[in-house]
C-alpha positions in Angstrom: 71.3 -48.0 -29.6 72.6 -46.7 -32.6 71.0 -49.3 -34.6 67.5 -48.4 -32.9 67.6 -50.8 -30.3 66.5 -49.8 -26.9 66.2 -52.9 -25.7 68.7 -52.0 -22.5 65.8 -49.5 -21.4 63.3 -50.4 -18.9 61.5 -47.6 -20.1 58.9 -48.4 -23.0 59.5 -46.8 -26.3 56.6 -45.4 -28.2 55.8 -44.8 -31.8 54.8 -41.3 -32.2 53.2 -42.0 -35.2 50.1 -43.9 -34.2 48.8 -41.2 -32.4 47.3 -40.3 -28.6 49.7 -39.9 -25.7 51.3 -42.0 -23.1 50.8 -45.8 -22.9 47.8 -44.8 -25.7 50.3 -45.2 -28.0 51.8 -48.2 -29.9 55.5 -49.4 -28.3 57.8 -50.7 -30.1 58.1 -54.7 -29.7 61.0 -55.0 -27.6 62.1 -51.6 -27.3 63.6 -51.4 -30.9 62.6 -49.3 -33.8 62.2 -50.6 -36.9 64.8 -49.4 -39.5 61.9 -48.4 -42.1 61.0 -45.6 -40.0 64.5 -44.1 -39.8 65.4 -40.6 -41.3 68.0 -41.0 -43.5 69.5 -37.4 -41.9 69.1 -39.0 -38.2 71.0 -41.7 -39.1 74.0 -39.6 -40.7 74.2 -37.4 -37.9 74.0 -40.9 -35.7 76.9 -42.2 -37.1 78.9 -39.0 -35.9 78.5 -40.3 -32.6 81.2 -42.9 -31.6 80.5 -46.7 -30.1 81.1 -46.3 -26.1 84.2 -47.6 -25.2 83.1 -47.2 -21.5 80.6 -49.7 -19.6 77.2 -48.8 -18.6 74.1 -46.9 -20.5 75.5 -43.2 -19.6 78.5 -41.6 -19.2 80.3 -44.3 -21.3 82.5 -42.8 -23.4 85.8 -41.3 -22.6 88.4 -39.4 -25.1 91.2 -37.1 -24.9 91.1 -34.8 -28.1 94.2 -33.2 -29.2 94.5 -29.7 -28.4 97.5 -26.7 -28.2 97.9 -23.3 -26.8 100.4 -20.8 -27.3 101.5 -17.5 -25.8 103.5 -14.7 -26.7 104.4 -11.9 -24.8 106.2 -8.4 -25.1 106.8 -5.5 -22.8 109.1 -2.7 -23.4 109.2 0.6 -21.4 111.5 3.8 -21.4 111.8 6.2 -18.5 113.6 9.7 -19.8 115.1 12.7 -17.6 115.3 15.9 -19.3 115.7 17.7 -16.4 115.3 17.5 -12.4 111.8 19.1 -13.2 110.5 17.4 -16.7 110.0 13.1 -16.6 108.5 10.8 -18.8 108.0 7.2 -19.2 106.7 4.8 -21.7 105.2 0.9 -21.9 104.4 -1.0 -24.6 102.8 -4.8 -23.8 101.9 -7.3 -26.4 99.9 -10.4 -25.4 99.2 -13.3 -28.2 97.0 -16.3 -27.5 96.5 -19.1 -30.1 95.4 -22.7 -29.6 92.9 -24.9 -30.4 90.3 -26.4 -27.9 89.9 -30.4 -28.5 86.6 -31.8 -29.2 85.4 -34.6 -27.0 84.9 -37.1 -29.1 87.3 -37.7 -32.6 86.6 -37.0 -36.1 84.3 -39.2 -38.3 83.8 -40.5 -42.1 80.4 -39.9 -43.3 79.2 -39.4 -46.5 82.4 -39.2 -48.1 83.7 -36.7 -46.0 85.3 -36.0 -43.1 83.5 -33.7 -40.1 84.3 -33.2 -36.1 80.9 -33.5 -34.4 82.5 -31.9 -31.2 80.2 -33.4 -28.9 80.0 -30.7 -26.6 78.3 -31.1 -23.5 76.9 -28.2 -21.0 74.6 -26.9 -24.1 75.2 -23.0 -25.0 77.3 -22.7 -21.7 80.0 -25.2 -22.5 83.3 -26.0 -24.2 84.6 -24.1 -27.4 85.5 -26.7 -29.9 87.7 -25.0 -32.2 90.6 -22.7 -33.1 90.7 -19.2 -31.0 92.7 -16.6 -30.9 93.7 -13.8 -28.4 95.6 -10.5 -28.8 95.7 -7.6 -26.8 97.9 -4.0 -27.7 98.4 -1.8 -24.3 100.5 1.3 -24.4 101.2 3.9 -21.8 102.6 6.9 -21.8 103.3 9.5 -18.6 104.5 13.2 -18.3 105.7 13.9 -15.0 106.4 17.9 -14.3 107.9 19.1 -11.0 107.3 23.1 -11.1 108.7 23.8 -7.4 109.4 21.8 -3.9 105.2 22.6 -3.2 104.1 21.7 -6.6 103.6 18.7 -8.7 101.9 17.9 -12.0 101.2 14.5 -13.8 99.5 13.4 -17.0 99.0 9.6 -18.1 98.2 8.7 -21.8 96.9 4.9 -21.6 95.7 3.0 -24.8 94.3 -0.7 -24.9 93.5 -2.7 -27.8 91.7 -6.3 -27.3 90.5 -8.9 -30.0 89.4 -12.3 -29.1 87.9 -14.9 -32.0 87.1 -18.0 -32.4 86.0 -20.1 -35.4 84.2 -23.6 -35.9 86.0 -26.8 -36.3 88.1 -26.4 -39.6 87.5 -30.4 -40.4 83.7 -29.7 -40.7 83.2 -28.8 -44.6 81.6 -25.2 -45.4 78.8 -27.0 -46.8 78.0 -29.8 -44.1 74.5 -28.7 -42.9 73.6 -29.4 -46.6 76.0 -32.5 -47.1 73.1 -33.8 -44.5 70.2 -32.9 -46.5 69.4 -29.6 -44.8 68.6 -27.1 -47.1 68.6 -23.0 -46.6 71.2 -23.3 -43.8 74.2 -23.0 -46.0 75.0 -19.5 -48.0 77.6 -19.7 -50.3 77.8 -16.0 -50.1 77.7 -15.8 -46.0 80.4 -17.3 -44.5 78.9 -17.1 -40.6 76.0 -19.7 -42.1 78.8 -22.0 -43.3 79.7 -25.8 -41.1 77.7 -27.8 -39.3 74.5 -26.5 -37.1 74.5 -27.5 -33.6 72.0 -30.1 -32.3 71.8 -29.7 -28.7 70.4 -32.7 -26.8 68.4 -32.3 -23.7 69.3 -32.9 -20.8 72.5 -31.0 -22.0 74.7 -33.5 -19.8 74.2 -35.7 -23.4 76.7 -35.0 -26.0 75.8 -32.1 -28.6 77.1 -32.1 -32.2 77.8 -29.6 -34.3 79.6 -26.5 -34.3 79.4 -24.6 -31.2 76.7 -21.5 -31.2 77.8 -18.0 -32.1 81.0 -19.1 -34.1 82.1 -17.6 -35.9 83.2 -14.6 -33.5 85.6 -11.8 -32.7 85.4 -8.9 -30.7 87.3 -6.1 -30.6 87.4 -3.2 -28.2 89.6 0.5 -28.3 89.7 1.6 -25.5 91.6 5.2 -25.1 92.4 7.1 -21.5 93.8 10.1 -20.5 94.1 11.3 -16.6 95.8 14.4 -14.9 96.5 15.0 -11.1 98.0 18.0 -9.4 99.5 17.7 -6.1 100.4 21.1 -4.3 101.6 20.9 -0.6 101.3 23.4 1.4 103.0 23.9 5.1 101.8 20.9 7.0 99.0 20.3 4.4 99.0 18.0 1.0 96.3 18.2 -1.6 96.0 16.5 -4.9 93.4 16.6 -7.5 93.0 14.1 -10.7 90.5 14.0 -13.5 90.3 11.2 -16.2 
């Protein structure tokens, strides 16, 4: 089918260019298109896609991309007596993520160059494609004050610092959309409009390619907490009250 030949369809193929709707329209002799009435851009970003290597019409391709993940992780924490009434304590945890999530199908020489067409399936709601990266800061810290047997005071400090990114294939030049022939997608001087755009294919169980939507991204939250309780007991009664 990459050659325009849909002969293996028991489906007629139409020309859209002769107009009406339906069966009013002109099929193509024996389900193939002629190669006159290919876009030159359609059959670049054909040759992205690879030759089945699986039997049958759908779901006939199968590949295992190459793909890593690392983690790194840190926690400290100090606990401090300065008396039998004054406590403290403190935790520091450091969490690093970095891998790559594989494409599904491998990279590909076209016009010169070398691009990963990803060929994500599931549309917006699917696979990654790409580098990420993961890294979250957490520290604590907690003053614990005993003023008699009937009366106890605490105060917790707690700080947490989250980033997650993720960027588009890093095989796929910055100027691919217009190594294509598309024009205006491209900015030299925006980096978020640099790669490939995605071409999503309906029903989304086909193979997209292109970079996956909203990559470039990061996030990054600070998120800052303080909270206080007094406990007081009192003959056969114990209260406590916090606030955050």
């Amino acid at each position: 089918m990459h050659n325009g030949d849909f002969s293996e369809l028991s489906s007629p193929i139409y020309d859209p260019l002769t107009g009406g709707s339906g069966s009013a329209r002109t099929r193509f002799d024996g389900n193939k298109i002629l190669p006159s009435q290919f876009d030159s851009r359609a059959v670049n970003l054909m040759a992205l896609y690879p030759m089945p290597n699986l039997p049958g019409l759908a779901n006939n391709y199968a590949y295992n991309g190459p793909g890593r993940q690392t983690n790194q992780t840190t926690d400290v924490r100090i606990d401090h007596h300065f008396s039998t009434k004054d406590t403290i304590f403190g935790r520091y945890s450091y969490n690093l993520t970095n891998g790559v999530t594989p494409s599904q199908c491998p990279t590909a020489q076209v016009l010169g160059h070398t691009f990963d067409p990803t060929c994500n399936t599931g549309g917006v709601s699917g696979i990654y494609s790409g580098p990420y990266n993961t890294f979250a800061h957490n520290t604590v810290v907690n003053w614990l004050r005993v003023w008699g047997p009937s009366l106890i005071t605490s105060i917790t400090y707690n700080f947490s610092r989250p980033l997650t990114s993720a960027s588009r294939p890093t095989a796929n030049p910055a100027n691919a959309a217009t190594l294509f022939g598309f024009q205006n997608v491209n900015y030299a001087s925006d980096p978020i409009t640099a790669g490939l755009p995605w071409f999503q294919m309906n029903p989304t169980s086909y193979a997209a390619i292109g970079d996956p939507t909203f990559i470039p991204m990061q996030t990054e939250d600070h998120n800052h907490q303080i909270e206080g309780s007094i406990t007081k007991n009192k003959a056969r009664t114990s209260s406590k009250s916090a606030a955050a």
